[in-house]
N, C-alpha and C positions, 0 to 999 in steps of 0.2 A: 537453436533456441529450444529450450525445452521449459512446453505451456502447459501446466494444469488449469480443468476447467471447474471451476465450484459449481456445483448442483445439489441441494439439502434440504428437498420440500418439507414441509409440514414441522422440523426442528430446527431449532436455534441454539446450537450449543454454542459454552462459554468457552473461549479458548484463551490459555493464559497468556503464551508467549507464541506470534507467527512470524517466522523468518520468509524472508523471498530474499535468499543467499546462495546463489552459485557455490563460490569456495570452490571454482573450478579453474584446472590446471590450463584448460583448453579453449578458456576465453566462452564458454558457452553460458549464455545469459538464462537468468528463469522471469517467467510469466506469471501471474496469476490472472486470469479474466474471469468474473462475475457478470453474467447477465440476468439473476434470478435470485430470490430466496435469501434468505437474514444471512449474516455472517456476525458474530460481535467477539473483539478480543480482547484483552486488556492493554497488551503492549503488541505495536505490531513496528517489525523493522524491515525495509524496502533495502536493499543494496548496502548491506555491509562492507564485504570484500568482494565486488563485482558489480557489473551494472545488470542490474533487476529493475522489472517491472509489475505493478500490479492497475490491469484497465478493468473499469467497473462501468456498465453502459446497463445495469438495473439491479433487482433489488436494493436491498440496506445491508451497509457497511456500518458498525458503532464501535469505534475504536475508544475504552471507556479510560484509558491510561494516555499514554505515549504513540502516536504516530511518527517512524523517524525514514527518512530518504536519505540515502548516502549518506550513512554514517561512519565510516572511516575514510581516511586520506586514502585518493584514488579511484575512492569507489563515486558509483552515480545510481539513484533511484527514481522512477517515474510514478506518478497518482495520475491515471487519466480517469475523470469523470464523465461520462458521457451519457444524452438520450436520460432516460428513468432512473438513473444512481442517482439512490440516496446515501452521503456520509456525514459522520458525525465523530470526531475528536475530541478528547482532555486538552492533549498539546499537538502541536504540529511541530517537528526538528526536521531544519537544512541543513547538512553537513554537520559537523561534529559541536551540533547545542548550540546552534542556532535558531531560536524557538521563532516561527514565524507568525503563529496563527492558533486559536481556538476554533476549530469547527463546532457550532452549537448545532443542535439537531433540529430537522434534517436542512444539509446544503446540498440542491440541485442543481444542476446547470445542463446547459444543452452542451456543454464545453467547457469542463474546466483540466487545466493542466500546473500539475505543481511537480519544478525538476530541480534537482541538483546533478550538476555534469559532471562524471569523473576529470579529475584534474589532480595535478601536483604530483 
């Protein structure tokens, strides 16, 4: 598995498009963990072609467009919420536009988990 870890005190930069997309030959999954400090993007896509994860246990996530979890056939993406994460979505997508949810700002939870399984 290969984890990047977000750390970006004192700036909040505006990010257009953030993939958490393997696109690997070798079955090896990507991470994103946040335990700190703003992140905001506009469109952000979790598990394209692979299973990806992004765990956020603090700071603020603002996703001001599209949030999407395993969005192509086969693939799976994971949103763990956890502890002091704050998020916030336009849309929420399960699988290929499947729109589940509006997250309004801020959703905390001591535990929330939003999945799509690879399958098919």
């Amino acid at each position: 598995m290969k984890t990047v870890t977000y750390v970006n005190p004192g700036y909040n930069p505006l990010i257009k498009y953030l993939y958490v997309n393997s696109n690997a030959t070798d079955g090896v999954a990507s991470h994103i963990y946040q335990a700190q400090d703003k992140l905001t993007a506009t469109n952000v896509q979790i598990g394209a072609d692979g299973w990806e994860a992004f765990e956020q246990v603090g700071g603020e996530h603002t996703v001001t467009g599209n949030l999407y979890l395993g969005h192509l056939s086969g693939s799976g993406g994971v949103y763990e919420l956890a502890l002091n994460g704050n998020l916030s979505t336009g849309n929420t997508y399960v699988g290929n536009g499947e729109r589940i949810a509006s997250l309004p700002p801020p959703v905390t939870a001591s535990k929330v988990r939003i999945r799509r399984a690879a399958s098919e």
